[in-house]
C-alpha atoms as an extended CHARMM CRD file, in Angstrom:
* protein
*
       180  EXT
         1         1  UNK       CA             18.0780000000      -29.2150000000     -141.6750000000  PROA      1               0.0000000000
         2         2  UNK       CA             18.3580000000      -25.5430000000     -142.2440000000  PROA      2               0.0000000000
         3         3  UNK       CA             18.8580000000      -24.1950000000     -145.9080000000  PROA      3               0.0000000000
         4         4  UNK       CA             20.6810000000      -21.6540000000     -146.7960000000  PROA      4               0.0000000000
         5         5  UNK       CA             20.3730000000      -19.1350000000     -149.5010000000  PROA      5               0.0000000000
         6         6  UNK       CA             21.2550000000      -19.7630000000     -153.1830000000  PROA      6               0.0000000000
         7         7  UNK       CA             21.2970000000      -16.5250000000     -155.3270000000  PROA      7               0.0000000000
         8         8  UNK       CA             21.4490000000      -16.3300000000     -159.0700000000  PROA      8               0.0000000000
         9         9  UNK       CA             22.2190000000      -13.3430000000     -160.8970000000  PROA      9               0.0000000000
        10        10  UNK       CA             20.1140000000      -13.7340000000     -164.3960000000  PROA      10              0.0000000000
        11        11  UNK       CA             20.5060000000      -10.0100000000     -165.1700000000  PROA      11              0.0000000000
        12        12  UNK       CA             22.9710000000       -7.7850000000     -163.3810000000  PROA      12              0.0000000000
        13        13  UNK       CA             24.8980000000       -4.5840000000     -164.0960000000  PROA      13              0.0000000000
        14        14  UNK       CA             27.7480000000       -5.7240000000     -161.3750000000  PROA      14              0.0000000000
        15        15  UNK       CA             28.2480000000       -8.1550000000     -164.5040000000  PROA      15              0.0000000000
        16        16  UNK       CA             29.8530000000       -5.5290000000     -166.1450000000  PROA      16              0.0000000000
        17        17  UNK       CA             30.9130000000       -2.8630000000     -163.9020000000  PROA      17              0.0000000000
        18        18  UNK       CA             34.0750000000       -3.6220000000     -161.7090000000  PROA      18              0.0000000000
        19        19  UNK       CA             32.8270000000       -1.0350000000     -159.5330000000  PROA      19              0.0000000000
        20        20  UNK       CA             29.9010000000       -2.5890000000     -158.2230000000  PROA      20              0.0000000000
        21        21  UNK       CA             32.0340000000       -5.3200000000     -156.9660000000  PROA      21              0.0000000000
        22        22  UNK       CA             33.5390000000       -6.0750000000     -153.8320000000  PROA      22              0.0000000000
        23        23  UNK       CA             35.2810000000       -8.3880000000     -151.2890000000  PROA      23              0.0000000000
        24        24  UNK       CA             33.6120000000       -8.2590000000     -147.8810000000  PROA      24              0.0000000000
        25        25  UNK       CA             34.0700000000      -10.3200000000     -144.4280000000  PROA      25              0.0000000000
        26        26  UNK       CA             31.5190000000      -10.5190000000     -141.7100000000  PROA      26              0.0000000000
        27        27  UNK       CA             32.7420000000      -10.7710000000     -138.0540000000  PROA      27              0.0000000000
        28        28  UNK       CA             29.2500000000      -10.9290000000     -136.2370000000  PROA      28              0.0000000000
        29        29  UNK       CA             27.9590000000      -14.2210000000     -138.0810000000  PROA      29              0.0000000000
        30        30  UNK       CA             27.9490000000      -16.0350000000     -141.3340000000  PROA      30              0.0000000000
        31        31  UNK       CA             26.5010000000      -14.6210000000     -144.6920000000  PROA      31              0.0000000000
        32        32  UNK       CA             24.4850000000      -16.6350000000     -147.3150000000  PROA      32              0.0000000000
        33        33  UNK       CA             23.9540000000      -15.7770000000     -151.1250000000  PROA      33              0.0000000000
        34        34  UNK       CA             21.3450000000      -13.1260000000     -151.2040000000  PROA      34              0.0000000000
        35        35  UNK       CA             21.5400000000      -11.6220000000     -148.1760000000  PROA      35              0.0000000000
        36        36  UNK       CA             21.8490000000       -7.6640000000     -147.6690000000  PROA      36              0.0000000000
        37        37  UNK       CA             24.5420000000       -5.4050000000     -146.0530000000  PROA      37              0.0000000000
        38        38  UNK       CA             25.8890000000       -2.1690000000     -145.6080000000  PROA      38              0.0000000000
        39        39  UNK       CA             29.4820000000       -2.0480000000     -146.2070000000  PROA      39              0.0000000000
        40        40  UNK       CA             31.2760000000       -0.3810000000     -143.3820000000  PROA      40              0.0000000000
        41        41  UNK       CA             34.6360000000        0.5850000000     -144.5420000000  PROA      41              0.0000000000
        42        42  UNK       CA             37.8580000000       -1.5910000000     -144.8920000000  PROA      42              0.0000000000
        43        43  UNK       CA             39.0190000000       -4.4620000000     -142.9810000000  PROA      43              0.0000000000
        44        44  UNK       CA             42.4500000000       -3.3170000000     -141.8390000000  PROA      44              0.0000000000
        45        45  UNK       CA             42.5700000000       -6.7300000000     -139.0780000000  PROA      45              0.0000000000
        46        46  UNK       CA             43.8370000000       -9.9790000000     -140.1250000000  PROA      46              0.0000000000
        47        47  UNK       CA             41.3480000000      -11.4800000000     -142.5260000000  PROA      47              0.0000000000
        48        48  UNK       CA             43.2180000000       -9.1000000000     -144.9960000000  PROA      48              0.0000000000
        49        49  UNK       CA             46.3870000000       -8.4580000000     -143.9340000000  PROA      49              0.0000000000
        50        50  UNK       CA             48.3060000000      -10.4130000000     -146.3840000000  PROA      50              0.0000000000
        51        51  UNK       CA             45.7620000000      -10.9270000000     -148.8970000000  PROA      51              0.0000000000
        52        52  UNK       CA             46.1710000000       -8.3260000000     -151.8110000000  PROA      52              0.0000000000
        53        53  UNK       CA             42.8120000000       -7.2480000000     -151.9730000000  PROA      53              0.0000000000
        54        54  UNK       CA             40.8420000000       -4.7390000000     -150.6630000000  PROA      54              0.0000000000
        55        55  UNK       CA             38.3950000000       -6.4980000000     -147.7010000000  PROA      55              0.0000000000
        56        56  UNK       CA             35.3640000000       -4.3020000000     -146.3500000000  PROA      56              0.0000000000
        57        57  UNK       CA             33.5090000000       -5.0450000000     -143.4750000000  PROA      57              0.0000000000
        58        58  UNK       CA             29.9870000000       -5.9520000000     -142.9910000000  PROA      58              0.0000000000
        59        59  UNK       CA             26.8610000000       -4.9310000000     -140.9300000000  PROA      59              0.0000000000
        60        60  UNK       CA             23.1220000000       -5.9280000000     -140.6680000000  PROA      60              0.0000000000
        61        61  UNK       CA             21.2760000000       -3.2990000000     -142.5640000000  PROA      61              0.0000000000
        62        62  UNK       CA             19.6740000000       -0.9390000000     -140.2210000000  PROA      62              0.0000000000
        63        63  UNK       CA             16.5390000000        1.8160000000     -140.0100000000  PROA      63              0.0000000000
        64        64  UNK       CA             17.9420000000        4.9540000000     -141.8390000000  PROA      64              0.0000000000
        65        65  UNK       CA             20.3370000000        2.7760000000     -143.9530000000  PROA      65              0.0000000000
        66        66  UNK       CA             18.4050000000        0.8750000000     -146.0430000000  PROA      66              0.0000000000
        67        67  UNK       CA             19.5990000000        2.3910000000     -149.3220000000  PROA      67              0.0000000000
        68        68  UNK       CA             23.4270000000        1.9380000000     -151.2430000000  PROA      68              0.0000000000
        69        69  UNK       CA             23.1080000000       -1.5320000000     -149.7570000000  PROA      69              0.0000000000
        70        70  UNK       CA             24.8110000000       -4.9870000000     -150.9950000000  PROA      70              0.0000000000
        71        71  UNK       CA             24.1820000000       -8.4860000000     -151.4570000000  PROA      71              0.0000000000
        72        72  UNK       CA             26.3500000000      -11.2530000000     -151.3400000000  PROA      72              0.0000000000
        73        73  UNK       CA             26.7280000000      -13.5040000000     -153.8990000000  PROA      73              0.0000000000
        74        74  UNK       CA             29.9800000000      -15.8940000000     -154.3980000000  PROA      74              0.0000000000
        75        75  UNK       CA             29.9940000000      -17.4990000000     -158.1890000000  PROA      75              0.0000000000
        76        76  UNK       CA             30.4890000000      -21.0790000000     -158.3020000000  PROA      76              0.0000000000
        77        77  UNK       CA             34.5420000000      -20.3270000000     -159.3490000000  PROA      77              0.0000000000
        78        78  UNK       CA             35.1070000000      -20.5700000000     -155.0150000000  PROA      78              0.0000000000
        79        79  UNK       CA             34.5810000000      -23.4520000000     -153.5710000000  PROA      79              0.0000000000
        80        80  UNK       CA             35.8410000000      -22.6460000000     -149.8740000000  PROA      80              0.0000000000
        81        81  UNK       CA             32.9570000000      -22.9200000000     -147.2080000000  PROA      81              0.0000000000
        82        82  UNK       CA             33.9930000000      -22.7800000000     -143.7610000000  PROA      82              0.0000000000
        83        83  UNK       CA             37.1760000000      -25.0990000000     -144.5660000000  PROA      83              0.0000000000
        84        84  UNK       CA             34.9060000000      -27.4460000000     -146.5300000000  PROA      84              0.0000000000
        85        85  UNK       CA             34.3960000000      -27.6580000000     -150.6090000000  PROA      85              0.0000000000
        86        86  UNK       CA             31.5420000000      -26.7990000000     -152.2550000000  PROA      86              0.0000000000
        87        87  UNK       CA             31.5880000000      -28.8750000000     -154.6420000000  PROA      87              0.0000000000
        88        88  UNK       CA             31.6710000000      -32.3170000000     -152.1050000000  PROA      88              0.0000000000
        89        89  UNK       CA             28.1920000000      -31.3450000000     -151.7270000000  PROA      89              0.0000000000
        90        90  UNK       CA             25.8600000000      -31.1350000000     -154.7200000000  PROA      90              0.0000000000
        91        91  UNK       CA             23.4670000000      -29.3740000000     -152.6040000000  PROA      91              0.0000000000
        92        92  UNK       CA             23.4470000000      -25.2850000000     -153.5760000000  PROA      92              0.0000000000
        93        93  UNK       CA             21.4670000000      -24.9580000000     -150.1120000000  PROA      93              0.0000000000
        94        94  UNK       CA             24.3760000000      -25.9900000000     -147.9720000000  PROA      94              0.0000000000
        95        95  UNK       CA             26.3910000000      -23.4820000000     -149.0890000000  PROA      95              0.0000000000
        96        96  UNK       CA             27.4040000000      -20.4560000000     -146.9670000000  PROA      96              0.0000000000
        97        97  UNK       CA             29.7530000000      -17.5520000000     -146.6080000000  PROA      97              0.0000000000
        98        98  UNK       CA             31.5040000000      -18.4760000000     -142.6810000000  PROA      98              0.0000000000
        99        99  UNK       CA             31.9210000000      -15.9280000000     -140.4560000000  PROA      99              0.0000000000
       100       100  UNK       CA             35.1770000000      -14.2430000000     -140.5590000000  PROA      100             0.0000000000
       101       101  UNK       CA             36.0070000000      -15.4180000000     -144.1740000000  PROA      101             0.0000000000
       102       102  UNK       CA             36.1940000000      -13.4300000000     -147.5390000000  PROA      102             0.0000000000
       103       103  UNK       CA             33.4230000000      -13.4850000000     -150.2030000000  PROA      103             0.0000000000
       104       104  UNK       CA             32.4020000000      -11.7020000000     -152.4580000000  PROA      104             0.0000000000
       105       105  UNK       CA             29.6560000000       -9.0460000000     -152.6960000000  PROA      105             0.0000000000
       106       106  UNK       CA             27.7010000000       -7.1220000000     -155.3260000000  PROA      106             0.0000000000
       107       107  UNK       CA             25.8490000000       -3.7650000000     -155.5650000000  PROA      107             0.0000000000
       108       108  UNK       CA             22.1080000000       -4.2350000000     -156.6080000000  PROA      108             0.0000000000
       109       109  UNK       CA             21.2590000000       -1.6450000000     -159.1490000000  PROA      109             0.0000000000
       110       110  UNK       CA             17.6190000000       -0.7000000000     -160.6150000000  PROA      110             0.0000000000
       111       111  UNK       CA             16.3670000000       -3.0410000000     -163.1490000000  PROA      111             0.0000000000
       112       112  UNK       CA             18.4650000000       -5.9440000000     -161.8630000000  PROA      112             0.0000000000
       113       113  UNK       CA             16.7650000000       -9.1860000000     -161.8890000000  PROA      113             0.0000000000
       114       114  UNK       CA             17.8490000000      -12.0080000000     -159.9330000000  PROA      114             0.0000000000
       115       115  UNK       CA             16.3850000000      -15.8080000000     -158.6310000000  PROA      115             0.0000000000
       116       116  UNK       CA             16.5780000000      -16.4830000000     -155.0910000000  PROA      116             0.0000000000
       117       117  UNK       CA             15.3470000000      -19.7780000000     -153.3550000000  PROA      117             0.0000000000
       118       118  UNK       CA             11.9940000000      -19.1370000000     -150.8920000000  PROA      118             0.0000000000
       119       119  UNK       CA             14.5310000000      -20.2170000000     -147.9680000000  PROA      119             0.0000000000
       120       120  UNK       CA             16.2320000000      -16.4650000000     -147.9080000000  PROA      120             0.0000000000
       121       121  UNK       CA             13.4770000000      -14.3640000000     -147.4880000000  PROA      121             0.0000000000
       122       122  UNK       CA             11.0710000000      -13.8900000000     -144.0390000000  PROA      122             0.0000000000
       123       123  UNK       CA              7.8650000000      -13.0900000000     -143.8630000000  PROA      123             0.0000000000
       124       124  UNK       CA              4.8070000000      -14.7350000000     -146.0820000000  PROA      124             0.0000000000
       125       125  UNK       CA              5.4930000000      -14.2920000000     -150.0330000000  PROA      125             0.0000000000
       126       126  UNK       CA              3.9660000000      -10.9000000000     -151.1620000000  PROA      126             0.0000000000
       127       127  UNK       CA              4.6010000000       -8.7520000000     -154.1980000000  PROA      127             0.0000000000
       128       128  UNK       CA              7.1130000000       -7.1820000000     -152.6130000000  PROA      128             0.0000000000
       129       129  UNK       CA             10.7050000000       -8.1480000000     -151.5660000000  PROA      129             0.0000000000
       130       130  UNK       CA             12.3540000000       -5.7850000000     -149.5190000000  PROA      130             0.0000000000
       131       131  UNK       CA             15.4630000000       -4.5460000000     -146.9470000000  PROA      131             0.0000000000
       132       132  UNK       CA             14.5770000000       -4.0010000000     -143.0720000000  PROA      132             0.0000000000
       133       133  UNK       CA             16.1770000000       -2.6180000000     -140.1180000000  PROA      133             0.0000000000
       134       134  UNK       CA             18.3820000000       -5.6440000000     -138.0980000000  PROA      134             0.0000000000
       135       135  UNK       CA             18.5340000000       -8.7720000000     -140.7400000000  PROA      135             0.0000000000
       136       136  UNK       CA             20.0390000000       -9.4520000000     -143.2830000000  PROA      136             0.0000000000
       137       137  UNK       CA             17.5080000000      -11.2740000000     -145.3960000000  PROA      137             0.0000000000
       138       138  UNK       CA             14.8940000000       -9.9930000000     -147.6610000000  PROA      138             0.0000000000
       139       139  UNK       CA             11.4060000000       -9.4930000000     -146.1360000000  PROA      139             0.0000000000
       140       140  UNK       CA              8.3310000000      -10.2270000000     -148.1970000000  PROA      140             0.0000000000
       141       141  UNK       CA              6.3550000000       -6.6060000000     -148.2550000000  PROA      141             0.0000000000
       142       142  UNK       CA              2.9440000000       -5.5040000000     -149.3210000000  PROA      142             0.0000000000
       143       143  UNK       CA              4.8100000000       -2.2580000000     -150.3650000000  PROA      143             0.0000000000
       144       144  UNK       CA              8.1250000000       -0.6870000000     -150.9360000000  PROA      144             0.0000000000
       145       145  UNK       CA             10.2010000000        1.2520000000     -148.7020000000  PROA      145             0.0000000000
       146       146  UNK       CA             13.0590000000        3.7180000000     -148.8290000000  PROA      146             0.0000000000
       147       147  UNK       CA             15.5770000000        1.6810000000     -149.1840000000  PROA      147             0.0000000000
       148       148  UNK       CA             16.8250000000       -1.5260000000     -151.2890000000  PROA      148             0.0000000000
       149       149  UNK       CA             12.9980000000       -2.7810000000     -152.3890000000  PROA      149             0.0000000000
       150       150  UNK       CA             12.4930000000       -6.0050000000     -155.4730000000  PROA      150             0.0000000000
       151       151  UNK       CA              9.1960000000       -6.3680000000     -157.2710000000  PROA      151             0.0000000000
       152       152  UNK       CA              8.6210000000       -9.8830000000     -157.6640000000  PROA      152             0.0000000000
       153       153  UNK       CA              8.3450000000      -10.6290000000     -161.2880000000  PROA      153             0.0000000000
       154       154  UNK       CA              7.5430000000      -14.8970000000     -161.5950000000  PROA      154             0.0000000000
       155       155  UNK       CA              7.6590000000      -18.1380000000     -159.2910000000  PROA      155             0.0000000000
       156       156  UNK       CA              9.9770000000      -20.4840000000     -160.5880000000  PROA      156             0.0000000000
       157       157  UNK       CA             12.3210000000      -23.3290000000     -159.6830000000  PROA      157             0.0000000000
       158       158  UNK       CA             15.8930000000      -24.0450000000     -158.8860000000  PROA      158             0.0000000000
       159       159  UNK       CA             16.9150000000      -27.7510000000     -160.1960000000  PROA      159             0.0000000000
       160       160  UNK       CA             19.1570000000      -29.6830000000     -157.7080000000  PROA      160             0.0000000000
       161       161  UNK       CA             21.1500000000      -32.4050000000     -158.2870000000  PROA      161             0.0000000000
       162       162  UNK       CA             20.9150000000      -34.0150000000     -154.7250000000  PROA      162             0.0000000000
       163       163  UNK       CA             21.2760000000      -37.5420000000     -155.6050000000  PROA      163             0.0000000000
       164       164  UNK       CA             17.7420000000      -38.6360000000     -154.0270000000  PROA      164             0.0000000000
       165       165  UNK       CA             14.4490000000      -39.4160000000     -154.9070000000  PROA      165             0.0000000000
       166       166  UNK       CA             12.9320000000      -36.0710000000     -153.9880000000  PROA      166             0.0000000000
       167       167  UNK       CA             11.6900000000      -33.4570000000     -156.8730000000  PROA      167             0.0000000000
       168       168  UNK       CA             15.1100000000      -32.2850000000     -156.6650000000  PROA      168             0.0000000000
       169       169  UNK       CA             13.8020000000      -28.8960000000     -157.4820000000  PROA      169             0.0000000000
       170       170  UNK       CA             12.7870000000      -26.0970000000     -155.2680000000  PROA      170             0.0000000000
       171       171  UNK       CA             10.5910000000      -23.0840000000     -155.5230000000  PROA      171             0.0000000000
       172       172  UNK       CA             12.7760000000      -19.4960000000     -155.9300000000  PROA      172             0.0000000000
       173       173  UNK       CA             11.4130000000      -16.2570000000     -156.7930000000  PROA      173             0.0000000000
       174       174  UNK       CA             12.7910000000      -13.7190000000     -159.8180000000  PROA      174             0.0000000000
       175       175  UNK       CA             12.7520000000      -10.8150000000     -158.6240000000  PROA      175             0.0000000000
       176       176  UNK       CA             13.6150000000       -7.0570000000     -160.4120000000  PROA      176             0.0000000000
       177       177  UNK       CA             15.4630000000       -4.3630000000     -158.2490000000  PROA      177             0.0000000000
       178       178  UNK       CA             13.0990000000       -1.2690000000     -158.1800000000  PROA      178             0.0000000000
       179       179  UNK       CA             14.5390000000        1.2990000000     -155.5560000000  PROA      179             0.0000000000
       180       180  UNK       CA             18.6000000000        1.3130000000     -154.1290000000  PROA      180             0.0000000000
């Protein structure tokens, strides 16, 4: 079964700053908790006509754009998942942002530090976490780049509450934003 991406913000300044949030909708696939996106201007179509909020659209990051980027990240106060409820499922991994619907989305800021399971990122586990042209997950880095680039801080684990006999815990890596 593929996992999907469980992010959780332990230190943030979108905590605080309205500005730094946003609603966003992705029309090219679906969008898990920690991935990365530029925000492309408003949806005007009919994911938010009708809806009383402000909708912008998302795109893959992409070579040139790496900086200003966001990252999706849906508290656990919505429950929607592609017509199914989050909480059904005690599983944080099978939880996903489906193409075409509203979540919501936050702008990483320097010194942010944030916990993301080893599922969202590609590439082998290096000291460096960082944007790249044409995905939207994090790529494991030997260095930084210009663009949206986390230092990995600490290994440590997400508890999950899946009911079985497994370690019901999985490995996730704090991270601290270092360049936007």
């Amino acid at each position: 079964m593929a996992y999907h991406g469980i992010l959780i913000p332990e230190q943030i300044a979108a905590t605080n700053v309205d500005s730094f949030n946003r609603s966003a909708v992705s029309s090219a696939s679906s969008i898990d908790n920690g991935f990365v996106f530029q925000l492309v201007g408003k949806n005007s179509g009919s994911v938010a006509s009708g809806s009383g909020i402000e909708v912008f659209n998302v795109v893959a990051p992409a070579t040139g754009s790496l900086s200003g980027l966001w990252m999706a990240y849906q508290g656990d106060e919505i429950v929607l998942t592609d017509s199914k409820y989050k909480g059904l499922d005690p599983d944080p991994r099978n939880f996903f942002h489906a193409q075409n619907k509203v979540f919501s989305a936050y702008k990483p800021m320097v010194g942010d530090i944030i916990l993301v399971n080893a599922e969202a990122f590609t590439g082998t586990k290096n000291d460096y976490a960082v944007a790249v042209n044409g995905t939207y997950m994090l790529t494991w880095s030997a260095t930084t780049v210009v663009g949206l680039s986390y230092k990995w801080l600490a290994t440590k684990y997400i508890s999950l509450a899946t009911g079985g006999i497994d370690s019901q815990r999985i490995t996730a890596y704090e991270l601290e934003c270092i360049i936007v």
